[in-house]
N, C-alpha and C positions, 0 to 999 in steps of 0.2 A: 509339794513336790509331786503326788502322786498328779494332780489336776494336771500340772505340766504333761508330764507323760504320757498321760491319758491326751492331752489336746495333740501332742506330737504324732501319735498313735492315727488317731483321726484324721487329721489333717494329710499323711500318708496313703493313708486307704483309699482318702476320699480321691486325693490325686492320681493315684494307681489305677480306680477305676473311670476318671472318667478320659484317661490317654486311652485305655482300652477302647471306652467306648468312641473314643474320636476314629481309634484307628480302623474300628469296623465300619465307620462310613466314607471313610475313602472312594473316590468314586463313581459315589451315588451324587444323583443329583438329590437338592432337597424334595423331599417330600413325592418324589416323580418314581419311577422303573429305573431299576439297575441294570448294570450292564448283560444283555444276553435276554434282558426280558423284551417284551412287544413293548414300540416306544419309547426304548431308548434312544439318547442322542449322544452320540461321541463328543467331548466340549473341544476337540481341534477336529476341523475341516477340512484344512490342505497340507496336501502331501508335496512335495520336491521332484522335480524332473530329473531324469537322469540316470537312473536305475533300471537293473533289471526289471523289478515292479513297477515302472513308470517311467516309458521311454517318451520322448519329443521329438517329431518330426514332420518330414511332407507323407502325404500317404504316397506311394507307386501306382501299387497293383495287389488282388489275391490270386497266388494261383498255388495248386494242388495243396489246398488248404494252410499257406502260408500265410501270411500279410508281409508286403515289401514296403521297407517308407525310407525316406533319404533323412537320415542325420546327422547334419554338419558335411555333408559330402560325401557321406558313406552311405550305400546299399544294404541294408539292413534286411533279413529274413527272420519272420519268427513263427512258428505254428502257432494254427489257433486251436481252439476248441471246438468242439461241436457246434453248441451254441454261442455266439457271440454277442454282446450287447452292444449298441451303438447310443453312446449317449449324448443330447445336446445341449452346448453349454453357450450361455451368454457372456464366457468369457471369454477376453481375445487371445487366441491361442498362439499368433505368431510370436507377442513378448513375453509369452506369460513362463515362468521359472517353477513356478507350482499348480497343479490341480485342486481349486478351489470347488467343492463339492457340493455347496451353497451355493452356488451360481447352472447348478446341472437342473436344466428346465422338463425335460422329457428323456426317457429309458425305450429304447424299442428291441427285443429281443431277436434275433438274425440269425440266417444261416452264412457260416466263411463264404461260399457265391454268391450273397446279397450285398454281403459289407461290400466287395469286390464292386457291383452297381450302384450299387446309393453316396458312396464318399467318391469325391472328385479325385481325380489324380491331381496331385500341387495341393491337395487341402492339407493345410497344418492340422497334427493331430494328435494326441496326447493317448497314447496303448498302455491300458495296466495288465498285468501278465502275475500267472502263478505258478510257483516250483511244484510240478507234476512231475514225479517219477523220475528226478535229476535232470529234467529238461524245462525249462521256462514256456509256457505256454500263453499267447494271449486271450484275455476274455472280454475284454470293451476297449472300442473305439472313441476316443471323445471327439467330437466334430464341433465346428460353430452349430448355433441353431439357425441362424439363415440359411444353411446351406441343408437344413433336416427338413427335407420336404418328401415325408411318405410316413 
């Protein structure tokens, strides 16, 4: 009787600790950086259009540090940031329904009057934007990489 009890015993503990220890590696990749360290890799890549944080459109225009882009037939304005990234992706942005991050080939760091030069008016363009101080701000342009030529 007592062996019983004794194996029930154990066999509890043993299970208690090792859910614990599964639940501390949530997350992690095996044997790699955790999230927040150098060299982590996020295991999902693409994001959904359509949001505040990730709008789709034709680009316009920048002016007095806005970015203007047409979506679905609407005029669209949003501030930018100081600095803005432009980044190019080899994917096709006219059907594309999500931001596939895995396909972003080059990063160029921008002032709002560069983006304004370098992206073509009618370029489809995918803007990620962040809530600063109750106002949505954008901070990268996604552009084709054909058309990334600087």
């Amino acid at each position: 009787m007592l062996t019983i009890v004794a194996a029930l015993f154990f066999k509890t503990y043993l299970n208690k600790n090792k859910s614990q220890s599964e639940k501390q590696t949530v997350g992690q990749t095996a044997g790699g950086p955790s999230k927040g360290q150098i060299g982590y890799s996020e295991p999902e890549s693409k994001i959904s259009a359509g949001t505040k944080e990730l709008a789709k459109g034709k680009f316009l225009k920048v002016e007095e540090d806005k970015i203007f882009y047409d979506e679905n037939g609407i005029t669209v304005g949003q501030p930018l940031t100081t600095e803005v990234v432009i980044s190019c992706t080899a994917q096709d942005l006219t059907l594309a329904e999500e931001l596939d991050f895995d396909m972003v080939s080059r990063n160029h760091v921008s002032t709002p009057a560069q983006v304004g030069e370098r992206v073509p008016a009618g370029e489809p363009v995918m803007i990620l934007a962040n809530l600063d101080k109750g106002q949505y701000r954008s901070h990268t342009v996604v552009m084709s990489e054909s058309k990334c030529n600087f």
